[in-house]
N, C-alpha and C positions, 0 to 999 in steps of 0.2 A: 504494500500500500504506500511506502514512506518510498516505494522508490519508483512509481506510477509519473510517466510522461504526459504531459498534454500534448498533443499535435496543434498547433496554429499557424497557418501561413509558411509552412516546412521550419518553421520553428518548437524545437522543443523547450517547454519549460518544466521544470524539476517541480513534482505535486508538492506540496507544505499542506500538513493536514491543522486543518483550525483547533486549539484549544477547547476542551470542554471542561465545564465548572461546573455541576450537578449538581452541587450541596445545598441543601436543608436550610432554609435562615434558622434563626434562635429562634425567632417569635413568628407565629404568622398573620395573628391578628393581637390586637389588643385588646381586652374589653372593657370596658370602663359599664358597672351598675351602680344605679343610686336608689335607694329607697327611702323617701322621706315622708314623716308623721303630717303631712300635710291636706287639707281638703282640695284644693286643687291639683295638687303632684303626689301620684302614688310612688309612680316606679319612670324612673328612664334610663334608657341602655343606649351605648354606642360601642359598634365594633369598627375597628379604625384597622386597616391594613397593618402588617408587619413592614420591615423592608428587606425584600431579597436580592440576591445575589445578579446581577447579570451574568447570566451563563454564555454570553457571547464575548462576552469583552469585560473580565472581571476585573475590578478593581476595589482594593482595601479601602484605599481614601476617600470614595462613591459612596460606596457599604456605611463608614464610618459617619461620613456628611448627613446620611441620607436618615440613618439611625439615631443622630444627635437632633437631627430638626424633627424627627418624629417624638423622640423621648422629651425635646425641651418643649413641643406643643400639650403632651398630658400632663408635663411640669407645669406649664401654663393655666390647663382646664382645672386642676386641683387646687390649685392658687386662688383662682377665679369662684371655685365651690366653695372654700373654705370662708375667702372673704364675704361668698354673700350668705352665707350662715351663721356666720357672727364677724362683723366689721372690724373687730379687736385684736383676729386672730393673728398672731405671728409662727411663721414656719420656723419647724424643730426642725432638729437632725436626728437619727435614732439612737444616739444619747442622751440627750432632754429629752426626749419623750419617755425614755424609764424613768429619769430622775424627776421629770414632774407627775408621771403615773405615780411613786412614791409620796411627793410631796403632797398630790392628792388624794389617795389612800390614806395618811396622816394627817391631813384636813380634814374628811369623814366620818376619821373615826373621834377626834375632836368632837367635833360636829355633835355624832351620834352621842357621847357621855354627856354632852351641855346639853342636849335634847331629854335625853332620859332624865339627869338633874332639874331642870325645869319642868317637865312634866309631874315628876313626884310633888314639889312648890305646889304645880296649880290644883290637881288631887287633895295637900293635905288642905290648901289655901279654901278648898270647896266643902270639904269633912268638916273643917270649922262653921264656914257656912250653914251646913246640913244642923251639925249642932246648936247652933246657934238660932235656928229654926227659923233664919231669913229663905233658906230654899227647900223644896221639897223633896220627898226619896226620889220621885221620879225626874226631879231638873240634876240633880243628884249623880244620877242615875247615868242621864243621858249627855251631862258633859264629861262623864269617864268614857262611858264608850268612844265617844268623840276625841280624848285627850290619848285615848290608848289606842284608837283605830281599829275598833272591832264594827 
């Protein structure tokens, strides 16, 4: 094959067989889903192409270009999700985002002990009451369940 003539015009030229590049990209699409608690938007989906290889004429630095304007456009769309979810948002990197998953984790649970503490306050704050017989077993009653969320 590599040694196959062409005939033209009683000229021969030497075949050269073309390159072939077969290979798989990494990604072939992207998908981007969102589902949000919202009454107008339940769910929306985009599937964005990958980017492949030119199998005729390959090149790394095409590959790489074409890769980078595609990853920095869902860098983009997530930017643009985040900010319009809450205006204040500022992008982590995935070591602040442990360490403020922590820090929030230890704000909750904060949280949760001043929660539990004030809720006992308003319970004995209402038992006084009930004693006191400015409120009744049933108002009594009904602002435990309320304070305890039953």
């Amino acid at each position: 094959m590599y040694e196959e003539n062409d005939k033209d015009d009683n000229h021969y030229h030497e075949y050269h067989p073309r390159p072939s590049f077969d290979v798989a990209s990494p990604a072939d699409t992207f998908h981007v889903e969102l589902t949000f608690d919202h009454p107008y938007w339940d769910n929306i989906m985009w599937d964005w192409t990958g980017v492949s290889f030119d199998s005729d004429s390959p090149s790394v630095e095409a590959f790489l270009s074409c890769y980078e304007d595609k990853t920095e456009s869902l860098h983009t769309l997530a930017l643009n999700l985040a900010h319009l979810m809450n205006p204040n948002v500022k992008e982590m990197t995935a070591g602040e985002k442990k360490q403020a998953a922590k820090q929030e984790t230890g704000f909750l649970e904060e949280q949760k002990q001043s929660s539990e503490s004030d809720t006992i306050e308003q319970l004995q704050k209402y038992k006084g009451l009930l004693d006191a017989g400015v409120i009744t077993e049933e108002e009594f009653a009904a602002k435990k369940k309320q304070l305890l969320g039953i």
